[in-house]
C-alpha positions in Angstrom: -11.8 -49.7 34.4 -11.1 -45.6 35.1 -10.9 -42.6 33.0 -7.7 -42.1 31.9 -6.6 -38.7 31.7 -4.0 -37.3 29.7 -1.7 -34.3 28.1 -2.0 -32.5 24.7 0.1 -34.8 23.1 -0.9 -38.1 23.5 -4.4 -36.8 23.4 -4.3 -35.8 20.0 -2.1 -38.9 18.6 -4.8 -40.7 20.0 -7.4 -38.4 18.5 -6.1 -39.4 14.9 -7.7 -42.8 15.2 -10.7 -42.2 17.6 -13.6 -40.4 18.3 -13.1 -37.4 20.1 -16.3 -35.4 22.2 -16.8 -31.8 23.3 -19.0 -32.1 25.9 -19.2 -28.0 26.3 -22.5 -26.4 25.3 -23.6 -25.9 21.6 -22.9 -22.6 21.7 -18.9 -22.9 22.4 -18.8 -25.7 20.0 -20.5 -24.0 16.8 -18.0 -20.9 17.6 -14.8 -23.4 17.8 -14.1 -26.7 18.5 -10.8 -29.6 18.0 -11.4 -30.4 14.5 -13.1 -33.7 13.8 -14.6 -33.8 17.0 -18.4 -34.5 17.6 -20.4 -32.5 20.1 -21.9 -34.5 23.1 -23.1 -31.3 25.0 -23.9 -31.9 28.7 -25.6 -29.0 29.2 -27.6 -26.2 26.5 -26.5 -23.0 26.4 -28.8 -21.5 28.6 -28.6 -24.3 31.3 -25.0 -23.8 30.8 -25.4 -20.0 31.8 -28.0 -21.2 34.6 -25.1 -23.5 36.5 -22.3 -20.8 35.8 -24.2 -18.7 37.6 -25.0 -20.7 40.4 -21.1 -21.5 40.9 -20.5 -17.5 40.6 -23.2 -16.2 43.0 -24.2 -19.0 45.5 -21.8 -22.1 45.8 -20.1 -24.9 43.6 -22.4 -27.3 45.5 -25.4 -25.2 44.5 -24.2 -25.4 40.9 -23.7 -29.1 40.6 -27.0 -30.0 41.9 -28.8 -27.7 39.3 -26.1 -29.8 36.9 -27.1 -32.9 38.2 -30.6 -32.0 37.5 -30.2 -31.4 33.9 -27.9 -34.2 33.8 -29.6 -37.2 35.2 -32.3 -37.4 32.5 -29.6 -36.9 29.4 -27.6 -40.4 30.6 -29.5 -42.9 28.6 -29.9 -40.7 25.6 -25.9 -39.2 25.6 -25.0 -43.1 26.1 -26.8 -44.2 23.2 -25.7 -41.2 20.8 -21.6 -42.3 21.7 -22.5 -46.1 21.3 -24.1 -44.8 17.6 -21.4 -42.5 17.1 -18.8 -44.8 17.9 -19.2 -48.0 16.2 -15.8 -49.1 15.7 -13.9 -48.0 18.9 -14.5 -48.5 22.3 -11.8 -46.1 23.2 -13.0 -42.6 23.4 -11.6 -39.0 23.8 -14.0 -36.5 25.8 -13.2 -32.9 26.8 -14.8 -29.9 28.2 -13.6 -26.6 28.4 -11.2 -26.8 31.1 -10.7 -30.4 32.1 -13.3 -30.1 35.0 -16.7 -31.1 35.8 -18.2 -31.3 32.7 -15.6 -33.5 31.2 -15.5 -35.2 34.6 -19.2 -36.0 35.0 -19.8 -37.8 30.8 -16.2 -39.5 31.3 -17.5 -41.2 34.2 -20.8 -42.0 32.7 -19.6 -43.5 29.8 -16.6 -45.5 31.7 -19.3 -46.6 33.8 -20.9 -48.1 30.7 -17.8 -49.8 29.6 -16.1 -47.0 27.0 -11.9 -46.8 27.4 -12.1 -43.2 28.1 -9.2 -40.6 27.9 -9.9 -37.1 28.8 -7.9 -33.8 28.0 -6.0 -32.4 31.1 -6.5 -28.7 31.1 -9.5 -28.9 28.1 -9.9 -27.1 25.5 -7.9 -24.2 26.9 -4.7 -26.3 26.9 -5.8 -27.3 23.2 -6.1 -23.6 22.3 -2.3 -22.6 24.1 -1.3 -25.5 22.2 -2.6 -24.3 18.8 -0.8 -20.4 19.4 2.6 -21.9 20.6 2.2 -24.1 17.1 2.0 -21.1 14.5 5.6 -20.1 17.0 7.6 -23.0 15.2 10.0 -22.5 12.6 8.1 -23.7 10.0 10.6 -23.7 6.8 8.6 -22.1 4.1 8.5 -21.7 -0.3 5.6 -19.1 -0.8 4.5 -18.8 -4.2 4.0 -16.2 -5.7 2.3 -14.3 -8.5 -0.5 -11.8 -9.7 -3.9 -12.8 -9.4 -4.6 -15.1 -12.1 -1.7 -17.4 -12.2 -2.9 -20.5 -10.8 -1.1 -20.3 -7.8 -3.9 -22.8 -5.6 -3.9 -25.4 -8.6 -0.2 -24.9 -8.3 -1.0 -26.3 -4.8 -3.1 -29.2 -5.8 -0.3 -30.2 -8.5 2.9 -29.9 -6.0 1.0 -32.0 -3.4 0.2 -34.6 -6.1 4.1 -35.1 -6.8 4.5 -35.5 -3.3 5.3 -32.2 -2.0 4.4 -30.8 1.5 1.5 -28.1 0.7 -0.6 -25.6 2.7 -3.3 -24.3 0.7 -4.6 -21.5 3.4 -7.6 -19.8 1.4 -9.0 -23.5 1.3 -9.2 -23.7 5.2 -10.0 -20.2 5.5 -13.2 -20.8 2.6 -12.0 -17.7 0.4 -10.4 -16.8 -2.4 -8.4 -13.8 -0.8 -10.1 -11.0 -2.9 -12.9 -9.1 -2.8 -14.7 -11.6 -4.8 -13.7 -14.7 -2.8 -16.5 -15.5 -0.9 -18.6 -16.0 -4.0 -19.9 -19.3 -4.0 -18.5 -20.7 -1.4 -19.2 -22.1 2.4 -19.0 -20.1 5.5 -16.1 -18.9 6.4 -14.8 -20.0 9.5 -14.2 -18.0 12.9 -11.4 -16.5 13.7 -10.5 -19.2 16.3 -11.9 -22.2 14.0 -9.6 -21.0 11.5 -6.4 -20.9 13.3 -8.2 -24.7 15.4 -8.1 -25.9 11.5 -4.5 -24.6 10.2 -3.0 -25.5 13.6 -3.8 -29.5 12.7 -2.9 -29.3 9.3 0.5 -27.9 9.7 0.8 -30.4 12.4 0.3 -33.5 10.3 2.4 -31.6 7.3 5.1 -31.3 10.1 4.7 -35.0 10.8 5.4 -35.5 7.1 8.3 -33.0 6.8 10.1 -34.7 9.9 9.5 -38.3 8.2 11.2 -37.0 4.8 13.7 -35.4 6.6 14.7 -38.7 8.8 14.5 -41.1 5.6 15.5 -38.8 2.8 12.7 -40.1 0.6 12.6 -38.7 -2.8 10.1 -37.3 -4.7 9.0 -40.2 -7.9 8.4 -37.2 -10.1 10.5 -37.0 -13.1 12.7 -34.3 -11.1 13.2 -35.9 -7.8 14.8 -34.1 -5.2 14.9 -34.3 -1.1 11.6 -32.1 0.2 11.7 -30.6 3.3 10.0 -27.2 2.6 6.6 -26.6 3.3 4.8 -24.7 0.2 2.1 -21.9 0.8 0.6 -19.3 -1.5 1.8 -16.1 -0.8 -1.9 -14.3 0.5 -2.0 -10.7 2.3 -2.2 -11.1 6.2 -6.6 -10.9 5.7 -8.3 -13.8 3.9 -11.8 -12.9 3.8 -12.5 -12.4 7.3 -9.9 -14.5 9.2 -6.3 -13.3 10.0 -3.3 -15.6 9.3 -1.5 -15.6 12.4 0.8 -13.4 13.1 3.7 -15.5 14.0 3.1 -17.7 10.5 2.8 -14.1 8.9 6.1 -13.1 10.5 7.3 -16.4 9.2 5.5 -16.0 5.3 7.4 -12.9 4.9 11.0 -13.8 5.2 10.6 -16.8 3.8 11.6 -17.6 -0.4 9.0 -15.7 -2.5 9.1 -17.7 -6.1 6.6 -15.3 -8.6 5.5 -17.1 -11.4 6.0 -14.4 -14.2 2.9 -15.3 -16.4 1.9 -12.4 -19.5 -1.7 -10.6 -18.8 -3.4 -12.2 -21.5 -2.9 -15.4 -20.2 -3.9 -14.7 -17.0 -6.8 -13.1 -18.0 -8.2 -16.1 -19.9 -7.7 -18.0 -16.8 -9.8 -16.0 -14.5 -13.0 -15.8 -17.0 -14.3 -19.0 -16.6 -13.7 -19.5 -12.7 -15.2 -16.3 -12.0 -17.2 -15.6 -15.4 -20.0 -18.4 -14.2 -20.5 -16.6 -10.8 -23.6 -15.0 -9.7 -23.1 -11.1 -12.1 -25.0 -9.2 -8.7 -22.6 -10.7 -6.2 -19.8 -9.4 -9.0 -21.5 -5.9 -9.1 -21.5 -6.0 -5.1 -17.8 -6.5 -5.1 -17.2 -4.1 -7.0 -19.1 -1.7 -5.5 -17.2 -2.4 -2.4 -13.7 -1.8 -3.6 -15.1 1.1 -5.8 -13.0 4.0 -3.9 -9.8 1.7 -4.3 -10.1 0.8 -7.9 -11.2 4.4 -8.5 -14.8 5.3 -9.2 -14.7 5.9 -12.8 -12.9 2.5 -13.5 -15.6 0.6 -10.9 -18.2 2.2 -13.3 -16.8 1.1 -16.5 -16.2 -2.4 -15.3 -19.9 -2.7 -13.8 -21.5 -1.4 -17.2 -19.1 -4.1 -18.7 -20.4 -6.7 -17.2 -24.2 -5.9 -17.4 -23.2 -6.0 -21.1 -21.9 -9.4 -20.7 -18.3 -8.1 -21.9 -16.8 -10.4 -19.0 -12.9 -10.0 -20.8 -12.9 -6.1 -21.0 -14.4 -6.1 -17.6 -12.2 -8.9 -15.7 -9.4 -6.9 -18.0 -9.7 -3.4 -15.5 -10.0 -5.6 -12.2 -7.0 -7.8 -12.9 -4.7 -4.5 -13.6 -6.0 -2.8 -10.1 -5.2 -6.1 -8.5 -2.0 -6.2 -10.0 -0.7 -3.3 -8.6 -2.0 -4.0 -5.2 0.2 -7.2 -5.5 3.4 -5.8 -6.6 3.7 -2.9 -4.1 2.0 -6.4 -0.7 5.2 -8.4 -2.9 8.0 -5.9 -2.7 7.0 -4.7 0.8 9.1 -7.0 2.9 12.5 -6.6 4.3 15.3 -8.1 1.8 12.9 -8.4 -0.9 15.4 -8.3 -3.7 16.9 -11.4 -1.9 14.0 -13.3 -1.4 11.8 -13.0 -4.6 12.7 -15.2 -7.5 11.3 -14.9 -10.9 10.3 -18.2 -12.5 9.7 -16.9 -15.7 6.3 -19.0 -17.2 4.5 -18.8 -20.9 0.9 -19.9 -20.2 -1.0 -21.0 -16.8 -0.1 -24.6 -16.7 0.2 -27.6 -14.4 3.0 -27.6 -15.3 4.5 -24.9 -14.3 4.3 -26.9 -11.1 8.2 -28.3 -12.2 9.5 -25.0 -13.1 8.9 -24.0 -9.2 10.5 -27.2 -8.3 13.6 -26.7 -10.3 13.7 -23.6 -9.2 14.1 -24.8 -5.8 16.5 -27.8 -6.5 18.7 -25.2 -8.3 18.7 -22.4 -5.3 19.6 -24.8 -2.6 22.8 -26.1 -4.6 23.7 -22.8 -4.7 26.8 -21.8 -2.4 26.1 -19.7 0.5 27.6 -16.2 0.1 
């Protein structure tokens, strides 16, 4: 048996059905990695920084000795954690950061033990050129639209349901897109772990957009039609802390805008009780932070609000800021009169979820101009 080693492609076809291994140190893992792979580091962090500069000031056989010195005791224990890891393959991916030694050096341990192994030609760099040349494609986008309040991400969760092909980018970036959407929830991811996470998902979304588009499979929803778009909420270029990608962005904003025209009060009673249960100090903090924004007298008013527990007539003066910020981020795009269509909706509803898809079926059988 020998260590197969392979290109992007085949490596992550493969890495759909098998366990894949980082072998770099913790360190590069925890700050980005493929996702779904494990980390098998060979070396720590500091004996990673230890051989590096052994390589940079004395000699690449000066480094792999002190390597070999760290590694030598790890082969039982790395063995043991890959056979525990990977019950049900014996076919494994490994990479390192490059597609060198450290790659190299497990791959041959683990062949030796009897694993299929495939490793990544050109590493983890080639995986990350990969990910930037994906957000290049020309994805074909609906972005929906709508002030804050509207149930655009359950819009999400309902489109995918009747079978169509969804993004939903504040879940992998872990934020809600406002000032108040990193309130109870996880991390956010880095910058590169972001665009690591988006990358894959748009590639298997793209793997289901090519399938529809080969065997013109139809939608089993009571309004069927031939889906080939990819649907995305319509989010400023910042989520949180992350950037979308600038060639996505790009992408987002000449793309259909369809803005779910939803009255105030309605909206308002749907924001309470997802963000009425939330922790009032983290609320207060928010505030605070988009205080000069909002305007101070109007960050006052809706702080004393909610220490009062008048949540409504609070919620009431953030949801009109927000709305303008959103009108002038919707209108700010070339050809906007073009691209923005109203879908006119009474209530914040699932089903609204049809309205966007008839809106849809209705603008492609229009004739070109």
């Amino acid at each position: 048996m020998a260590v197969h080693r392979i290109h992007i492609d085949e490596f992550l076809e493969l890495a759909k059905t098998n366990p894949v291994f980082d072998v770099r140190s913790p360190g590069e893992y925890n700050h980005a990695h493929m996702p779904g792979a494990l980390s098998l580091p060979l070396f720590t962090d500091e004996e990673r920084k230890q051989v590096g500069t052994a390589y940079k000031q004395v000699s690449r056989e000066k480094a792999i000795k002190i390597g070999l010195d760290y590694f030598g005791p790890k082969m039982r224990k790395m063995v043991e954690e890959v056979e525990a890891l990977a019950t049900d393959s014996r076919l494994i991916l490994v990479y390192c950061w490059r597609g060198g030694m450290r790659s190299g050096a497990v791959s041959w341990l683990l062949d030796m033990y009897g694993f299929n192994v495939y490793t990544l030609i050109g590493g983890y760099k080639k995986f990350r050129n990969h990910v930037l040349d994906s957000f290049k494609l020309p994805y074909q986008l609906n972005i929906i639209g709508g002030y804050t309040g509207s149930g655009k991400t359950e819009l999400l969760k309902t489109l995918k349901e009747k079978g169509e092909l969804v993004i939903d980018l504040e879940n992998i970036a872990s934020h809600k897109g406002s000032a108040f959407g990193a309130i109870g929830l996880p991390e956010q991811p880095t910058q590169e772990m972001f665009e690591n996470l988006l990358s894959c998902e748009m590639s298997d979304v793209r793997c289901e957009q090519a399938k529809n588009e080969v065997t013109g499979e139809e939608l089993t929803s009571d309004i069927s039609h031939h889906t080939s778009r990819i649907w995305l909420e319509d989010e400023s270029q910042r989520i949180g802390l992350v950037n979308i990608p600038g060639d996505l962005w790009r992408n987002m904003r000449r793309s259909p805008v369809f803005f779910l025209d939803i009255p105030f009060e309605e909206r308002l009673k749907h924001i309470i009780p997802e963000y009425g249960v939330l922790d009032p100090e983290k609320l207060i903090a928010a505030i605070e932070r988009i205080s000069q924004k909002l305007g101070h007298l109007n960050a006052k008013t809706a702080i004393l609000l909610l220490k009062e527990e008048k949540i409504s007539e609070s919620f009431a003066i953030l949801l009109k800021y927000y709305d303008k910020f959103y009108f002038r981020s919707l209108h700010n795009r070339e050809q906007a009169e073009a691209l923005i269509h109203t879908v006119k909706c009474n209530t914040v509803s699932p089903e609204n979820a049809n309205l966007l898809i008839r809106e849809t079926s209705l603008l492609q059988q229009k004739p070109l101009a």
